[in-house]
ChimeraX commands (.cxc) that place a marker at each C-alpha (Angstrom):
marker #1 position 34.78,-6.04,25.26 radius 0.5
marker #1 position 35.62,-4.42,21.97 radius 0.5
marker #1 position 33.09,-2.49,20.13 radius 0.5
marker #1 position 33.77,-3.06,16.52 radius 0.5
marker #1 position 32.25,0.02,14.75 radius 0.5
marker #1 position 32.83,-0.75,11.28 radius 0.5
marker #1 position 30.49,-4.05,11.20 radius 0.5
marker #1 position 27.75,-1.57,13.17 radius 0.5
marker #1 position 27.34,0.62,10.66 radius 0.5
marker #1 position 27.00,-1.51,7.69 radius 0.5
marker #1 position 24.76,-3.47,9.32 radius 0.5
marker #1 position 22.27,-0.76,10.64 radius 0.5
marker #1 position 22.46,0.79,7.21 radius 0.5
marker #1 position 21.26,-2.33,5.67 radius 0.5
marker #1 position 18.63,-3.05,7.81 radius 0.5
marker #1 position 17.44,0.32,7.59 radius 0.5
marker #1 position 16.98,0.21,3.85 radius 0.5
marker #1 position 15.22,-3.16,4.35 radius 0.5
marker #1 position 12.53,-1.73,6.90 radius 0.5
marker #1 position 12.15,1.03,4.35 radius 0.5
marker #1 position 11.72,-1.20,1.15 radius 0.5
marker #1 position 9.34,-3.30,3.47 radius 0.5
marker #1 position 7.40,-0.33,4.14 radius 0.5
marker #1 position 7.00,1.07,0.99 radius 0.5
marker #1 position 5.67,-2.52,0.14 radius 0.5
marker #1 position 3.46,-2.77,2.68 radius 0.5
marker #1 position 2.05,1.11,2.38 radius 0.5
marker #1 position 1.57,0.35,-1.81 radius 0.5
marker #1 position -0.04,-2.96,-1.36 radius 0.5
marker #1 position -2.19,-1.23,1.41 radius 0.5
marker #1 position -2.87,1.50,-1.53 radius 0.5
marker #1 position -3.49,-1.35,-4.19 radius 0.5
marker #1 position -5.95,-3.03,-1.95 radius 0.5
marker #1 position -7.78,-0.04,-1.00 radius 0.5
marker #1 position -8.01,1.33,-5.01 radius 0.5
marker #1 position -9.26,-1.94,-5.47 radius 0.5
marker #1 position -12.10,-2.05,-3.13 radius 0.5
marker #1 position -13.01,1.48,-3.87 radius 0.5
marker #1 position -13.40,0.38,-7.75 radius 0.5
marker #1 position -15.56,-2.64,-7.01 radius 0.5
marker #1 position -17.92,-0.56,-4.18 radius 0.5
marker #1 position -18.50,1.99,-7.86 radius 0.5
marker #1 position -18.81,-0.82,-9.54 radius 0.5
marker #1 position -21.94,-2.43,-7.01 radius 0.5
marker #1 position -23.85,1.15,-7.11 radius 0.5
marker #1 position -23.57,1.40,-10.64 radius 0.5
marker #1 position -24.91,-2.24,-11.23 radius 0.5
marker #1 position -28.05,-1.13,-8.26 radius 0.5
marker #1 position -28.87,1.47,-9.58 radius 0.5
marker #1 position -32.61,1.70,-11.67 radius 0.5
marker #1 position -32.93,2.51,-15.04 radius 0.5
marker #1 position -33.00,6.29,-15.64 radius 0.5
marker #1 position -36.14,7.97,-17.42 radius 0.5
marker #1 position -34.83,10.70,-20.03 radius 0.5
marker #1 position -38.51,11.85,-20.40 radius 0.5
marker #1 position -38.76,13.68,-16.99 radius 0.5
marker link #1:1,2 radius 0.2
marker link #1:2,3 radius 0.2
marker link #1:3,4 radius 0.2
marker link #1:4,5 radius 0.2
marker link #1:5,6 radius 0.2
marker link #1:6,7 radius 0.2
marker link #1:7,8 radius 0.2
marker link #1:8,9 radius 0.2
marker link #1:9,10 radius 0.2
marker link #1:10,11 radius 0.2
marker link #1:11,12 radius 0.2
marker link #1:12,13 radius 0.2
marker link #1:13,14 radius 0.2
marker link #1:14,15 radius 0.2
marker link #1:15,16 radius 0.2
marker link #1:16,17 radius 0.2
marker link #1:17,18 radius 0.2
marker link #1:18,19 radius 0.2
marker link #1:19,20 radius 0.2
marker link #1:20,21 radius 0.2
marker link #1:21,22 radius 0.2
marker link #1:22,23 radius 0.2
marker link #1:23,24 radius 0.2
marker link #1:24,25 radius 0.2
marker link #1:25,26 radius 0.2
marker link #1:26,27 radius 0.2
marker link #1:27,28 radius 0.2
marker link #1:28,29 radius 0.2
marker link #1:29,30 radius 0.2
marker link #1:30,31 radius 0.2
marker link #1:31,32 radius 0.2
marker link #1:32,33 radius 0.2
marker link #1:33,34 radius 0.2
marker link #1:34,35 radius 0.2
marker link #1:35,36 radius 0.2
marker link #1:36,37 radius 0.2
marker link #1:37,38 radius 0.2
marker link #1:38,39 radius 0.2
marker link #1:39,40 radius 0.2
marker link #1:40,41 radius 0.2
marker link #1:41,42 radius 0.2
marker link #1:42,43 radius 0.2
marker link #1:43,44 radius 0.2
marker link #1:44,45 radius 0.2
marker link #1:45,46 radius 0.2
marker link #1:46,47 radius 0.2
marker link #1:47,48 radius 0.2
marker link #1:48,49 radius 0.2
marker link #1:49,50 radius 0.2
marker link #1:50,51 radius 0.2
marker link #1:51,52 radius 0.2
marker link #1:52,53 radius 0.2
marker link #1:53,54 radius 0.2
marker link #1:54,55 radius 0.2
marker link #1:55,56 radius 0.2
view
């Protein structure tokens, strides 16, 4: 059986930067979500919250 080292190499590269372009995908749309959520959970409290009275 003959190892052929030069097809191993390209290939792991490759998949390497794949996995890492998949991650960074994942991990920013994970970021995007989150950003998201955290705007609309301001955006509830602010729309709860009473009227304030300036003449405390």
């Amino acid at each position: 059986m003959v190892v052929l080292a030069g097809e191993w190499v390209p290939a792991w590269l490759a998949m390497s930067i794949t996995f890492l372009v998949a991650l960074i995908g994942v991990g920013g749309l994970g970021w995007w979500v989150l950003r998201g959520d955290a705007r609309n959970r301001r955006s509830e409290d602010i729309g709860e919250a009473g009227p304030h009275d300036i003449h405390h």
